[in-house]
C-alpha positions as CSV (number, residue, x, y, z in Angstrom):
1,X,105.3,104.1,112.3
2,X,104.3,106.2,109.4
3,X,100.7,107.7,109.3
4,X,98.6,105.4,107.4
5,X,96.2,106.9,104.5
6,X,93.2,105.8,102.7
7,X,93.4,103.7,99.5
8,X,91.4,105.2,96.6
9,X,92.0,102.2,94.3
10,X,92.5,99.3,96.6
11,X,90.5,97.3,98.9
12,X,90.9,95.3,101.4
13,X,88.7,92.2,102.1
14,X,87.8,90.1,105.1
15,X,85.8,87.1,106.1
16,X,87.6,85.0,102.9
17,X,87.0,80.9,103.0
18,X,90.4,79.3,104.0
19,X,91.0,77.2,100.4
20,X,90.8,80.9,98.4
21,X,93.9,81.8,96.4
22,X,94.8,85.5,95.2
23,X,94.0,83.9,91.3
24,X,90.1,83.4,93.0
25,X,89.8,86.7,94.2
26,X,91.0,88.5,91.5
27,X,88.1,86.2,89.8
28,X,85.5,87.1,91.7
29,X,86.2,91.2,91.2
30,X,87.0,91.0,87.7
31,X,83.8,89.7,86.6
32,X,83.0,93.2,86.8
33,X,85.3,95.7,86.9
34,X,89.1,96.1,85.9
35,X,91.0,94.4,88.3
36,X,95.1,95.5,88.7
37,X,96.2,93.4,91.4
38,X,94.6,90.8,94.0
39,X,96.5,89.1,97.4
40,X,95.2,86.7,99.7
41,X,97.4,86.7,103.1
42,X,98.5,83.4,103.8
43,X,99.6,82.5,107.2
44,X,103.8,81.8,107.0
45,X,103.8,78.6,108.5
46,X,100.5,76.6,107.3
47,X,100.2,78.4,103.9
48,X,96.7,78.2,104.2
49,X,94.9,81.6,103.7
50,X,94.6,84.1,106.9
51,X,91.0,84.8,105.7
52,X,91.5,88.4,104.1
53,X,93.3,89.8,101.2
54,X,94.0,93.0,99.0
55,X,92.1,94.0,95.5
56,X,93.4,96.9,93.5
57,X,91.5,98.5,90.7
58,X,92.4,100.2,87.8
59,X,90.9,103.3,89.0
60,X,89.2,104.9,92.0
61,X,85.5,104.9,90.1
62,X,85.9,100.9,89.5
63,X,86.8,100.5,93.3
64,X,84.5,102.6,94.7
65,X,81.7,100.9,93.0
66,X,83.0,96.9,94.0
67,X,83.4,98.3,97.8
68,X,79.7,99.3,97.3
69,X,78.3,96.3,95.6
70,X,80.2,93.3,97.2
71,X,80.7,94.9,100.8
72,X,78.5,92.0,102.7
73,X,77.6,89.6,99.6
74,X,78.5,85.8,100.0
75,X,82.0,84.7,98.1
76,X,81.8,80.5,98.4
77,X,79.1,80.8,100.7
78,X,80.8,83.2,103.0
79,X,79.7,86.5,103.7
80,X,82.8,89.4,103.0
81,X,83.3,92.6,104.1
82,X,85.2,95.4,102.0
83,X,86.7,98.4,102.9
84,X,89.3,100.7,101.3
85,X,92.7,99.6,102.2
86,X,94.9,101.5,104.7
87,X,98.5,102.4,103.2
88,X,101.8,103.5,104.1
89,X,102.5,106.7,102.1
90,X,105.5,105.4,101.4
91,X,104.9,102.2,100.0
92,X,102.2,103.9,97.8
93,X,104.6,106.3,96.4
94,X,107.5,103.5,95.5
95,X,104.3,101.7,93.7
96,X,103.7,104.7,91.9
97,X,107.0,105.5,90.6
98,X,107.1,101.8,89.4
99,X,106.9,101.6,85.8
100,X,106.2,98.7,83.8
101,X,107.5,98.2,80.5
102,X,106.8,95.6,77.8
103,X,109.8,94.8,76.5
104,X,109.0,91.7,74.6
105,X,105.8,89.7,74.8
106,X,107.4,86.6,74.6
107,X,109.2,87.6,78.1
108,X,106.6,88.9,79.4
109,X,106.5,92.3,81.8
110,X,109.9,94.2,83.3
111,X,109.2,96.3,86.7
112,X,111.7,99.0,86.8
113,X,111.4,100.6,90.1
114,X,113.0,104.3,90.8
115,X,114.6,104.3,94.3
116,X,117.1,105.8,96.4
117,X,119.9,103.7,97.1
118,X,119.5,103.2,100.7
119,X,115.9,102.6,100.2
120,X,114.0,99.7,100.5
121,X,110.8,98.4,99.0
122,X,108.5,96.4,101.2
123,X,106.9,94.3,98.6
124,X,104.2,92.3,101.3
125,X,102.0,95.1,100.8
């Protein structure tokens, strides 16, 4: 298993209510600061939320100050805990050479990701 290194720019949350989506989530951060990407982790064979998820920011400033100011505040009525996220090196470096390109608002956003040919990306991250 690789060595796993600290997020600067995402978070990971625990302690989530069951019913929350990824859409909530993201809701919940981004009344405040610029949100990238949010996950809840639903369990495979309920698809009912595992109770923690993943929120990305924009930049490391934005994430530091949403780990400081909702680490242990209530989310519908449940009290949350948020850490910086623990990554793979490896995943983070595919998801940095990822570029996204607006080819046509109509059709919305095309990922174009720069990888070897015998590599794989491990999107469940």
């Amino acid at each position: 298993m690789a060595e796993q290194v600290i997020s600067q720019t995402k978070l990971f949350v625990s302690g989530l209510p069951r019913k929350m989506r990824g859409k909530h989530l993201r809701e919940e951060f981004e009344k405040f600061w610029e949100v990238v990407f949010a996950r809840v982790v639903l369990d495979n064979e309920t698809g009912r939320s595992r109770g923690f998820g993943f929120v990305e920011f924009a930049n490391a400033e934005d994430a530091a100050k949403a780990q400081a100011e909702m680490n242990e505040k209530e989310i519908w009525e449940r009290q949350v805990r948020v850490d910086f996220a623990k990554e793979n090196p490896e995943r983070m470096q595919a998801r940095e050479e990822a570029k996204v390109v607006k080819m046509n608002p109509d059709e919305g956003n095309v990922v174009k990701l720069n990888l070897d040919q015998d590599e794989e990306l491990d999107m469940a991250a």
